[in-house]
C-alpha positions, 0 to 999 in steps of 0.5 A: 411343271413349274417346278421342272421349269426353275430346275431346267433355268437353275442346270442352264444357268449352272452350264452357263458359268461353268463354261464362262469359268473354262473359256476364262480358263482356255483364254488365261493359258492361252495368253500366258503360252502364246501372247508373250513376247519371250514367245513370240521370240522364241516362234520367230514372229518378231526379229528383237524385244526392245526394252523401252530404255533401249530404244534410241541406242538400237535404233541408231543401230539400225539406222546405222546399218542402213546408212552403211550400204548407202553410197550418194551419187547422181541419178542414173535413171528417170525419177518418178514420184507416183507409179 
């Protein structure tokens, strides 16, 4: 009885990390197929992959395009802070 008892412990602890081992597996192909950013590109979930270096010169960038359809006058309408 005792016997059967340690086996049964023994195949469960067994089917445990054998399963800890392929969600492990499953996680590691996951994040290299899918929570990259080459990928996210790729899917269109983000618009442009900004390198670090790059930052200031694509913001201005931006900014600039905003700045571009902007054209100051006086206020034509009431103004209100809160909604």
């Amino acid at each position: 009885q005792e016997i059967k008892a340690i086996e049964n412990a023994f195949e469960e602890s067994q089917d445990t990390v054998a399963r800890s081992q392929a969600l492990d597996e499953l996680y590691a192909r996951y994040t290299h197929e899918f929570l990259n950013a080459h990928e996210a590109v790729r899917l269109g979930a983000v618009s442009d992959m900004l390198d670090p270096l790059a930052m200031r010169s694509t913001f201005i960038r931006h900014l600039n395009r905003l700045w571009q359809g902007y054209s100051p006058g006086p206020m034509t309408s009431l103004q209100r802070e809160f909604f």
